[in-house]
FIGURO-98488 format. One record per residue: residue in three letters; y, z, x of N, C-alpha, C, O in turn. Coordinates in Angstrom, 2 decimals. Example, Ala and Ser with C-alpha at 12.3 -4.5 7.8 and 13.67 -1.06 7.14 Angstrom:
BEGIN
(badren "Ala"; (-5.69; 7.80; 13.19); (-4.50; 7.80; 12.30); (-3.30; 7.80; 13.20); (-3.32; 8.46; 14.24)),
(badren "Ser"; (-2.25; 7.08; 12.85); (-1.06; 7.14; 13.67); (0.03; 7.87; 12.90); (1.14; 8.04; 13.41)),
***
This chain:
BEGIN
(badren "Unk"; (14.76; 16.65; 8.96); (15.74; 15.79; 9.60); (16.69; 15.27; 8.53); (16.36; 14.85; 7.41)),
(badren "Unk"; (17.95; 15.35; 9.04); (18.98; 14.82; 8.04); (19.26; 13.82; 8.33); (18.59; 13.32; 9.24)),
(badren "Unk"; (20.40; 12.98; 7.71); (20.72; 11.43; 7.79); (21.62; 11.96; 9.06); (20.78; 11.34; 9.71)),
(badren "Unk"; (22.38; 12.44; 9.91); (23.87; 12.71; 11.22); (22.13; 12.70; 11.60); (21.71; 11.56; 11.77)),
(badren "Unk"; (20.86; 14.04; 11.79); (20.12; 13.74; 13.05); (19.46; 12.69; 12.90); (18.77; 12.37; 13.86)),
(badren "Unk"; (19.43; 11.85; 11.77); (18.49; 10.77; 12.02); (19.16; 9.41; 12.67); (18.44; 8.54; 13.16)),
(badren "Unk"; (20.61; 9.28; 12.64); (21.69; 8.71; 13.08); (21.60; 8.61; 14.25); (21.49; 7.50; 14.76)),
(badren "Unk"; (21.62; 10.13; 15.25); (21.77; 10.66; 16.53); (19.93; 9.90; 17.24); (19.86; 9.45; 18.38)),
(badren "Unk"; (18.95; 9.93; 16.49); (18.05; 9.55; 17.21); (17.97; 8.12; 17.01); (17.79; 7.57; 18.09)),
(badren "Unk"; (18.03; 7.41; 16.17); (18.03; 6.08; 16.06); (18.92; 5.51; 16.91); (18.53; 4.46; 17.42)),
(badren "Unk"; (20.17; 5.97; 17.24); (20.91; 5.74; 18.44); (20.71; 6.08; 19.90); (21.34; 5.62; 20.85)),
(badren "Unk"; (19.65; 7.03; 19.92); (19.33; 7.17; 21.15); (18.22; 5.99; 21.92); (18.28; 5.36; 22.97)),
(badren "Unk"; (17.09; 6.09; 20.67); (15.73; 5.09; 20.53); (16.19; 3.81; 20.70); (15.36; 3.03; 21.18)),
(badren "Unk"; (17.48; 3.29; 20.39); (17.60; 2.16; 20.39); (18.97; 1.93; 21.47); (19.33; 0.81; 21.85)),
(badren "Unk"; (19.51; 2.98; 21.80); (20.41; 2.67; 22.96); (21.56; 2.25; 22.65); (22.13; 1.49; 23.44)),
(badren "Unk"; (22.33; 2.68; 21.21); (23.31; 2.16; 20.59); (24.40; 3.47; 20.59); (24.11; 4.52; 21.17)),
(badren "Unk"; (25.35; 3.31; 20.06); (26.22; 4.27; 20.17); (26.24; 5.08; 18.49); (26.24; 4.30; 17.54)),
(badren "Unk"; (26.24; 6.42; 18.19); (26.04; 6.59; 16.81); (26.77; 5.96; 16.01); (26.39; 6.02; 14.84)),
(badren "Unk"; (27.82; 5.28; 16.24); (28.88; 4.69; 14.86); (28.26; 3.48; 15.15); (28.86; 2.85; 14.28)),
(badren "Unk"; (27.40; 2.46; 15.78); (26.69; 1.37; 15.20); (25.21; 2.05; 14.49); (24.80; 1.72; 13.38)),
(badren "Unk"; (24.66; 2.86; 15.19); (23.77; 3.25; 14.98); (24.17; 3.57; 13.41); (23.25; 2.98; 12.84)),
(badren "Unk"; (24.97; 4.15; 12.39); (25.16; 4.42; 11.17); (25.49; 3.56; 10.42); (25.35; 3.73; 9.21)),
(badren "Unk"; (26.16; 2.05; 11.07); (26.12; 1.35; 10.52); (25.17; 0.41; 10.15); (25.33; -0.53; 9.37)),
(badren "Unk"; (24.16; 0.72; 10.78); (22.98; -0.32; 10.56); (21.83; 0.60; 9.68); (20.82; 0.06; 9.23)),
(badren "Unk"; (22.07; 1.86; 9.54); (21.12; 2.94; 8.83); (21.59; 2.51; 7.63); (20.84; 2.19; 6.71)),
(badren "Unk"; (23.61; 2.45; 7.54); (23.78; 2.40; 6.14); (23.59; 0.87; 5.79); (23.74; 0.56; 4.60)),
(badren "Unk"; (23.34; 0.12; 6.49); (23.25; -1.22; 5.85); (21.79; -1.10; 5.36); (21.75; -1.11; 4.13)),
(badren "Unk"; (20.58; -1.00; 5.95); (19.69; -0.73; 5.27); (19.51; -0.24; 4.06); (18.76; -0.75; 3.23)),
(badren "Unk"; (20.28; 0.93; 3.86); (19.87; 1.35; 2.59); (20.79; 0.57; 1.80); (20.37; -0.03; 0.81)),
(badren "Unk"; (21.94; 0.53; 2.13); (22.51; -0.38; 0.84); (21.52; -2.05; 0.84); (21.60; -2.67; -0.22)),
(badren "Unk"; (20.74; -2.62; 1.85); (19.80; -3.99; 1.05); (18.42; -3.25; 0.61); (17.62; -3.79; -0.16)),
(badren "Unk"; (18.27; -2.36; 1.00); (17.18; -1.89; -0.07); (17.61; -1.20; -1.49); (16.65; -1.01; -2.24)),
(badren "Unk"; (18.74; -0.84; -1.93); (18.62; -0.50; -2.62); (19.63; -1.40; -3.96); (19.74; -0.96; -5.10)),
(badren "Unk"; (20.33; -2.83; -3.40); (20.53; -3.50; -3.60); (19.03; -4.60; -4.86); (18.88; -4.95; -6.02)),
(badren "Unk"; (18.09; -4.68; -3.11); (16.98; -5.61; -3.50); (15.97; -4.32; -4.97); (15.32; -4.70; -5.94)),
(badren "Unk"; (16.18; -3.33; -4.64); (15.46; -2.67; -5.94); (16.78; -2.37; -6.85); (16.59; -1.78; -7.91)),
(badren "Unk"; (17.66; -2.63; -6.60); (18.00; -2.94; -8.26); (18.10; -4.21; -9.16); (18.59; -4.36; -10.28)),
(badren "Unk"; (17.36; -5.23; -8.15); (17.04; -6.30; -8.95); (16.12; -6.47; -9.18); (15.99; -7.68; -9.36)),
(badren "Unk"; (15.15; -5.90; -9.33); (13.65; -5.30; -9.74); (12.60; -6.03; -8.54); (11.41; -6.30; -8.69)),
(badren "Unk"; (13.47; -6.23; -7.30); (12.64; -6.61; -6.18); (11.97; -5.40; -5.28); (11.98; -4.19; -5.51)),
(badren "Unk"; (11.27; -6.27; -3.99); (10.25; -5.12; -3.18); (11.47; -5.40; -2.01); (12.37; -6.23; -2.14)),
(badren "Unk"; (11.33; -4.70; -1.12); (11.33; -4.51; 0.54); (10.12; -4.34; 1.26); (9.77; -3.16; 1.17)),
(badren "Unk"; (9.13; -5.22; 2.13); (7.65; -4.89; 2.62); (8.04; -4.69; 4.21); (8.65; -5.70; 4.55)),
(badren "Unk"; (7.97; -4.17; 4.82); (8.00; -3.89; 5.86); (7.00; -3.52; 6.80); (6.84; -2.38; 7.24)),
(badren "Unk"; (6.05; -4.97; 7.22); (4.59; -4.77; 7.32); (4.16; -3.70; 8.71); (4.52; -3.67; 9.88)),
(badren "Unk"; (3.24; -2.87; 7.89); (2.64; -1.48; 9.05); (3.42; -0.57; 8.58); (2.88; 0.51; 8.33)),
(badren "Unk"; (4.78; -0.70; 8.33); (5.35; 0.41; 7.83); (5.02; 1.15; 6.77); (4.30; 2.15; 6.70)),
(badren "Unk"; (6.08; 0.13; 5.36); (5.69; 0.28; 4.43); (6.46; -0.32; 3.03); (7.49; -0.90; 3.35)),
(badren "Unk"; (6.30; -0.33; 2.02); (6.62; -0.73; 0.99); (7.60; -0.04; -0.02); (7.34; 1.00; -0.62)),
(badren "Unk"; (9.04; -0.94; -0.14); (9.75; 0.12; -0.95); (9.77; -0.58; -2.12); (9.69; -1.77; -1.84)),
(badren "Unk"; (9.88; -0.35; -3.77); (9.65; -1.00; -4.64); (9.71; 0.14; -5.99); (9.51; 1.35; -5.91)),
(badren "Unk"; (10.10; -0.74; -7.40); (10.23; -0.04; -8.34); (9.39; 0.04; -9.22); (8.84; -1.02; -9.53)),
(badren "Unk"; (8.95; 1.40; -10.02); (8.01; 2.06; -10.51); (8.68; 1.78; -12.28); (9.77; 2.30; -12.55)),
(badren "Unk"; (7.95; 0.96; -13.35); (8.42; 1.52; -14.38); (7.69; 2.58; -15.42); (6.50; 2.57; -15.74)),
(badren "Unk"; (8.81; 3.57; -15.90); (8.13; 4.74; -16.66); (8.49; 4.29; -17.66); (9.59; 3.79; -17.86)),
(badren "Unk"; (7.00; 4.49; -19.00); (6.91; 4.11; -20.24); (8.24; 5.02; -21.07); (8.86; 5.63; -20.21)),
(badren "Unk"; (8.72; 5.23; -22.24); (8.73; 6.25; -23.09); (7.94; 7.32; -23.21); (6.84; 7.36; -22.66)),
(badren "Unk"; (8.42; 8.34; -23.97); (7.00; 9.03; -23.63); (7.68; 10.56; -24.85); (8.74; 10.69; -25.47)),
(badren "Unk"; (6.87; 11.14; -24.77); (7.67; 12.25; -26.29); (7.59; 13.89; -24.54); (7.09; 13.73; -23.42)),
(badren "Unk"; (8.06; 14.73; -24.92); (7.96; 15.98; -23.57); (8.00; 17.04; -24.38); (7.89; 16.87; -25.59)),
(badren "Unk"; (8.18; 18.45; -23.76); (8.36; 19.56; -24.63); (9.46; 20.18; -23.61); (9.39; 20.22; -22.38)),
(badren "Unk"; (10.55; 20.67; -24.50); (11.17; 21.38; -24.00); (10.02; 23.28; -23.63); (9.13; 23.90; -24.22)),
(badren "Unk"; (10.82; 23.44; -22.40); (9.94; 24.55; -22.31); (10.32; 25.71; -22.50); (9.66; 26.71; -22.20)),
(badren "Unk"; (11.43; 25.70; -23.01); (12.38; 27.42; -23.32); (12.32; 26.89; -25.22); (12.70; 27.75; -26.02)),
(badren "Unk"; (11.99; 25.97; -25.60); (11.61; 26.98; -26.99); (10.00; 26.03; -27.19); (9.14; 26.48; -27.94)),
(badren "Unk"; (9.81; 24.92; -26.54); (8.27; 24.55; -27.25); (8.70; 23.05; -28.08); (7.91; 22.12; -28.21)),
(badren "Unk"; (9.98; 23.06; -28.53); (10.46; 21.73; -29.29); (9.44; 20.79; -28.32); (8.90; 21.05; -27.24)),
(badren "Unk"; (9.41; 19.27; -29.39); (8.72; 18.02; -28.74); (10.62; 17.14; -28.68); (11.51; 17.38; -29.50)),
(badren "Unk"; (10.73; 16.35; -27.68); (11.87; 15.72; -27.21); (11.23; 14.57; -26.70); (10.04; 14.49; -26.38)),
(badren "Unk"; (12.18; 13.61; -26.62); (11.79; 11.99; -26.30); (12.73; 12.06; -25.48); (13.88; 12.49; -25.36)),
(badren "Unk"; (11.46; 11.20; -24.66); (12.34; 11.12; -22.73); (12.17; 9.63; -22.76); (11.02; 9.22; -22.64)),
(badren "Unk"; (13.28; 8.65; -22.90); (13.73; 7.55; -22.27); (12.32; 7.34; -21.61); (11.40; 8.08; -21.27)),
(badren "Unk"; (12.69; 5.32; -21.55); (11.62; 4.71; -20.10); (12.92; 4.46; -19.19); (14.12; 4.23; -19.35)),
(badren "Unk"; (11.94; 4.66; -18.10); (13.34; 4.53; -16.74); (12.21; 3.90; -15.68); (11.05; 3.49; -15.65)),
(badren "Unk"; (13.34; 4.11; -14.87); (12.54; 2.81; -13.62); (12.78; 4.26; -12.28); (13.52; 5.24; -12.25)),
(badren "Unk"; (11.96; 3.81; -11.54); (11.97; 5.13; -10.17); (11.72; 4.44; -8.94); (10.75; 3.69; -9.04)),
(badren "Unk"; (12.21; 4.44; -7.94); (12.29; 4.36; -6.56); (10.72; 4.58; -6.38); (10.10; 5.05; -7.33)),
(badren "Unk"; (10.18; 4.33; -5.45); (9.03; 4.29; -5.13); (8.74; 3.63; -3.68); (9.00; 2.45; -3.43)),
(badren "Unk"; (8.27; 4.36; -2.92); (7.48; 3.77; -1.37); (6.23; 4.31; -0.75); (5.99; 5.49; -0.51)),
(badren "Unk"; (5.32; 3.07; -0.50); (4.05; 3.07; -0.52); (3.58; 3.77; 1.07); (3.33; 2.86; 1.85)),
(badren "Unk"; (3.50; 4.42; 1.37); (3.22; 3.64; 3.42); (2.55; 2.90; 3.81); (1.50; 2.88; 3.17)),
(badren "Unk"; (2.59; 2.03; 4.79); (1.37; 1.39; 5.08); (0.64; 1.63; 6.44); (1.16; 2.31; 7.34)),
(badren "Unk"; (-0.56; 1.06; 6.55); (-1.38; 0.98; 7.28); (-1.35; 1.99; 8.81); (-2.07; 2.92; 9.15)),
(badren "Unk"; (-0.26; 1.36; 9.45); (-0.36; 1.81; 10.66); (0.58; 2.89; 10.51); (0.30; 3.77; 11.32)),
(badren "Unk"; (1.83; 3.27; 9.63); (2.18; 4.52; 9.44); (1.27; 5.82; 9.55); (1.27; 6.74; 10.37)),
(badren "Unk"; (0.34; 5.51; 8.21); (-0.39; 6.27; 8.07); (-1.62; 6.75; 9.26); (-2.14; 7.86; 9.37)),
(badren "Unk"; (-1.83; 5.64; 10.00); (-2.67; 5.72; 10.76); (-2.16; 6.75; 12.30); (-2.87; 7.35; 13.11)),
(badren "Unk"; (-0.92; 6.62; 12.23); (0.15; 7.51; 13.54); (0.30; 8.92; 13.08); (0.59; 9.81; 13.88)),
(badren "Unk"; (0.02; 9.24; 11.25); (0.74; 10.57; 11.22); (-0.82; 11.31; 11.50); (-0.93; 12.35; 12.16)),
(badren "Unk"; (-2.34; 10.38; 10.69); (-3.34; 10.93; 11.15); (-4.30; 10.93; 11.90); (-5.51; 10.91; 11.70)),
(badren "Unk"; (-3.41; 10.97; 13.22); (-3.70; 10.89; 14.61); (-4.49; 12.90; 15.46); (-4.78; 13.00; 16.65)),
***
């Protein structure tokens, strides 16, 4: 499913027309991704948890000749599911 069909059903499920229906998909992601770039969560209980992951430094190998290379710490998007998600997909 893409973001136009996920648009088209969220507007159906909820009885909206698709141009609100996209506007409220894109508002979501812009406060979630707002609230994780201030090193906050989004919990969205039963659902699930969106929140940021930090990666240490760390040394890697390139793999086309074997060299050792240093990979930056960075921060990563991250979402947990919760409870009753999980409980609907293993139904």
């Amino acid at each position: 499913m893409n973001k136009s069909d996920l648009v088209a059903a969220i507007a159906e499920k909820a009885e909206l027309s698709k141009k609100d229906a996209e506007k409220a998909l894109t508002a979501f992601e812009d406060v979630v991704t707002e609230e994780l770039m201030n090193n906050g969560k989004v919990q969205l209980v039963g659902f699930g948890t969106f929140d940021v992951s930090e990666r240490a430094a760390r040394e890697g190998r390139n793999p086309q000749t074997g060299a050792a290379m240093p990979i930056p710490a960075s921060k990563a998007p991250r979402f947990k599911a919760g409870k009753k998600l999980k409980d609907a997909i293993n139904k």
